[in-house]
Backbone as CSV, one residue per row, in Angstrom:
resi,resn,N_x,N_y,N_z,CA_x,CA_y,CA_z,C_x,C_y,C_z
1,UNK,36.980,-19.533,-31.976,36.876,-19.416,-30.533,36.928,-17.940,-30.163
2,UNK,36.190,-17.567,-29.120,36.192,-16.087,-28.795,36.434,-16.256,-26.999
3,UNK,38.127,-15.316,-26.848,38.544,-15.309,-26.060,37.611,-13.933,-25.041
4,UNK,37.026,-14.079,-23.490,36.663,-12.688,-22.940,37.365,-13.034,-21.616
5,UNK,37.645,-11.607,-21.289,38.554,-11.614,-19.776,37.628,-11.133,-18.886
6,UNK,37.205,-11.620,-17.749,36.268,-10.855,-16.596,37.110,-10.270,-16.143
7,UNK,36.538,-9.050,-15.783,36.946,-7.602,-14.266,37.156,-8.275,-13.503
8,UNK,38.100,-7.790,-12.504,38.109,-7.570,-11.339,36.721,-7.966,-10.317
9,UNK,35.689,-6.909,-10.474,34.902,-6.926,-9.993,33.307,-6.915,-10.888
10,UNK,32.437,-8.045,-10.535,31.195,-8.063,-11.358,30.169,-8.132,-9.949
11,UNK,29.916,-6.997,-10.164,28.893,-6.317,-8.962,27.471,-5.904,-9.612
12,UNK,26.690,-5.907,-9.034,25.271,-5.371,-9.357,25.847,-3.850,-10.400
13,UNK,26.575,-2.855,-10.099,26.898,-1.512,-10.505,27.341,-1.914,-11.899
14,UNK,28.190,-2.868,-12.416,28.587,-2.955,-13.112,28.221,-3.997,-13.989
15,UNK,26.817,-4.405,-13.643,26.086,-5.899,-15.048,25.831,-5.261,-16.003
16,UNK,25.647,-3.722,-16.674,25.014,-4.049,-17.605,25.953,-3.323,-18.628
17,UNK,26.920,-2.946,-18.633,28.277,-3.063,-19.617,29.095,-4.304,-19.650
18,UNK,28.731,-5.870,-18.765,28.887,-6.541,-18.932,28.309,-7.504,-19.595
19,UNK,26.746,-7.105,-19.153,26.091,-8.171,-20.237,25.767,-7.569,-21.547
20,UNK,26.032,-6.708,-22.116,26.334,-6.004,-23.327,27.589,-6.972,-23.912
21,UNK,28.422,-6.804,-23.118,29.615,-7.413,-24.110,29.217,-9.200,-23.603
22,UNK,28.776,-9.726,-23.191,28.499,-11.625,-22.756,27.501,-11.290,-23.857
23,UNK,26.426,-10.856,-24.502,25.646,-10.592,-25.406,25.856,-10.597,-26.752
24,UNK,26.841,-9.573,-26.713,27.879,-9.601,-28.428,28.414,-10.982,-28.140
25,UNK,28.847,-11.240,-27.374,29.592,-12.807,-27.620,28.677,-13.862,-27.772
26,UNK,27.388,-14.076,-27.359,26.627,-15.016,-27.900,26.475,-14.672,-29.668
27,UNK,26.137,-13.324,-29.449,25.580,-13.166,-31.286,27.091,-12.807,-32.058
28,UNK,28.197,-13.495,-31.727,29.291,-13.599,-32.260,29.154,-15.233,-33.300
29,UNK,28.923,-15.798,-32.564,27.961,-17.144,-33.413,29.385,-18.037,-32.609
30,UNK,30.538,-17.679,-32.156,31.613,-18.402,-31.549,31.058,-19.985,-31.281
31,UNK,31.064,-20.959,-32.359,31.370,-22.249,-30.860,31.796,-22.864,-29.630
32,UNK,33.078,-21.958,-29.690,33.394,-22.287,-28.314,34.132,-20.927,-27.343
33,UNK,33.203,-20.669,-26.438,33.862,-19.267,-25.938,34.380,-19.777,-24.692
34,UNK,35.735,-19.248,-24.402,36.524,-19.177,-23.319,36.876,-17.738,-22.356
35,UNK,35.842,-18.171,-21.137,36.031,-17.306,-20.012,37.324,-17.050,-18.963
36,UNK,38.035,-16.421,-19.250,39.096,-16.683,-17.860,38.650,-15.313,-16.437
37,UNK,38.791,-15.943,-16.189,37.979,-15.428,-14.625,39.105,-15.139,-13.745
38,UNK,40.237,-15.389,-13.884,41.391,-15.240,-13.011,41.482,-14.370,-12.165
39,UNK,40.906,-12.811,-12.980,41.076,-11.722,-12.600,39.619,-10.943,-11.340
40,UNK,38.782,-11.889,-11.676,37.842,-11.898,-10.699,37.700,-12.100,-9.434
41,UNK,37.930,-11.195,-8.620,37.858,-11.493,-6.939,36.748,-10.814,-6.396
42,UNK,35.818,-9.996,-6.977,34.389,-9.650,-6.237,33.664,-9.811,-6.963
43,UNK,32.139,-10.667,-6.650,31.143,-11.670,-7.344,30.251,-11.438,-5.756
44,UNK,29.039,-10.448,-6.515,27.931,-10.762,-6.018,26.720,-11.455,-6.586
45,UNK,25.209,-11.704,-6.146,24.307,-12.467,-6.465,23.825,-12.031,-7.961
46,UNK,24.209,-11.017,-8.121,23.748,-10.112,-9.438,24.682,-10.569,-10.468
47,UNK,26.057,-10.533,-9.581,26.936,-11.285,-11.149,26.666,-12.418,-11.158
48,UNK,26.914,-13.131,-10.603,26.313,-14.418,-10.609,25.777,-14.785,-11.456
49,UNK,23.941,-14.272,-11.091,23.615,-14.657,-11.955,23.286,-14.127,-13.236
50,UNK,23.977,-13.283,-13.749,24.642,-12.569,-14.913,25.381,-13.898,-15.910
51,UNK,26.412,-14.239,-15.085,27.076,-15.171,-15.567,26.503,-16.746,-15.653
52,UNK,25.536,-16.965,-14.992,25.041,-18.263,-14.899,23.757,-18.118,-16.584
53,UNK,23.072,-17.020,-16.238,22.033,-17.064,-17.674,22.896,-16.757,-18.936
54,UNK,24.204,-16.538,-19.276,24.960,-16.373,-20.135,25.713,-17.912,-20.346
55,UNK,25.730,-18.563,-19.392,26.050,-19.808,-19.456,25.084,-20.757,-20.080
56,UNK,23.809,-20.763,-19.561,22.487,-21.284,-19.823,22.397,-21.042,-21.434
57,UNK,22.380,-20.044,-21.386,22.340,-18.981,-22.907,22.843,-20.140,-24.049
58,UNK,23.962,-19.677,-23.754,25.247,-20.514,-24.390,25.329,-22.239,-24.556
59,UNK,24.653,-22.701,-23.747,24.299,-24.044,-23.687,23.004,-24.353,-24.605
60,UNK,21.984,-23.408,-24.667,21.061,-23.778,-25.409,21.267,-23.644,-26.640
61,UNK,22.486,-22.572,-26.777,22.422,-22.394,-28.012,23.747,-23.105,-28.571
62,UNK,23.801,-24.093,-27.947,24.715,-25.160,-28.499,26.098,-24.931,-28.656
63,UNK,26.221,-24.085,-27.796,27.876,-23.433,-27.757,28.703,-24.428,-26.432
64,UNK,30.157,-23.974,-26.448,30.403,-24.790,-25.603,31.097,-23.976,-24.496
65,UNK,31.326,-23.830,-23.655,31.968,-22.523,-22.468,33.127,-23.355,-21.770
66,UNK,34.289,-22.436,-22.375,35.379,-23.230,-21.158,35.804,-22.113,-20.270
67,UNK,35.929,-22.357,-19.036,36.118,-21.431,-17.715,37.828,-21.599,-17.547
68,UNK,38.493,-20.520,-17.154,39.670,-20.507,-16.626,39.807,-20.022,-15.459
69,UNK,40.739,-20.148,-14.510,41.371,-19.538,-13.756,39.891,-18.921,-13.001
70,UNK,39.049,-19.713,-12.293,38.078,-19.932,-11.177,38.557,-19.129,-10.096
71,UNK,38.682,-17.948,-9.823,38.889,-18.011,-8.366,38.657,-18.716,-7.182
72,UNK,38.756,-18.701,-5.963,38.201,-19.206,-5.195,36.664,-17.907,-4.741
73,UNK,36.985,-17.023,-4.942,35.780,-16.181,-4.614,34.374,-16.589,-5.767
74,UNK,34.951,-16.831,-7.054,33.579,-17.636,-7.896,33.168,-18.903,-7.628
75,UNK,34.371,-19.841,-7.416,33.602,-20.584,-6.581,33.094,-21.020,-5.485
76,UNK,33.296,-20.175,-4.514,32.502,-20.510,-3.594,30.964,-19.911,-3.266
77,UNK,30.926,-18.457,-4.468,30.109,-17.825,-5.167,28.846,-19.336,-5.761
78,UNK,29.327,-19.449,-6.633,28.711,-20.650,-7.688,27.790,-22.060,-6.637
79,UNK,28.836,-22.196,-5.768,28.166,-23.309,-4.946,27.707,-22.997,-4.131
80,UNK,27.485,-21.989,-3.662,26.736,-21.044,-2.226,25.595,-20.970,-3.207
81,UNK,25.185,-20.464,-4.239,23.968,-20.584,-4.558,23.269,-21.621,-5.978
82,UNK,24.052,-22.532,-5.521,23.839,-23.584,-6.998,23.721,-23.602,-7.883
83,UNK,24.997,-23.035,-8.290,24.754,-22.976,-9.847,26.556,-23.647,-10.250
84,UNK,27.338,-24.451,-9.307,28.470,-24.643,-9.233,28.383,-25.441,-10.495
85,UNK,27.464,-26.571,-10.948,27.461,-27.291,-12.212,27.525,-26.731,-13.538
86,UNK,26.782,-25.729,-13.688,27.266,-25.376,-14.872,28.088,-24.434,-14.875
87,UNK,28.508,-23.614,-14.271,29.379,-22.818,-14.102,30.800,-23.151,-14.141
88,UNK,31.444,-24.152,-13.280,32.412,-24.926,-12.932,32.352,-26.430,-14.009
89,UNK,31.374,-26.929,-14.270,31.411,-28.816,-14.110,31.266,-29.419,-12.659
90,UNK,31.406,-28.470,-11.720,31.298,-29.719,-10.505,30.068,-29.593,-9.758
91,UNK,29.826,-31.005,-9.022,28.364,-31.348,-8.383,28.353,-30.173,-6.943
């Protein structure tokens, strides 16, 4: 299992030292990677969907993603632009 902690903040300024490291963690070969998000309270459309094609990613490639500690700012992020299902599990 490969543990990653999100920032604070995943803003447009800051995707692409993030998807560098969501990147190494796919080609980590991990089965099951665990996100804790706790620490996440600013999520724009850019992280988003940063985090949603890393999810996708991860699903195709037969991995399994467990989410922690959701803020309320990701999710209301996630379901404001539909992507709350895979992101979360919920409809």
């Amino acid at each position: 299992m490969h543990h990653l902690q999100l920032p604070e903040d995943l803003l447009v300024a800051d995707l692409a030292s993030m998807a560098l490291q969501l990147e190494a963690v796919l080609g980590d070969s991990p089965e099951v990677i665990d996100i804790d998000a706790s620490r996440l309270e600013q999520v724009d459309t850019a992280g988003m969907q940063l985090l949603y094609a890393f999810a996708r990613d991860a699903q195709r490639l037969g991995k399994v993603v467990h989410w922690h500690g959701l803020t309320p700012a990701v999710r209301e992020a996630a379901q404001v632009l539909g992507m709350a299902a895979l992101l979360t599990g919920e409809e």
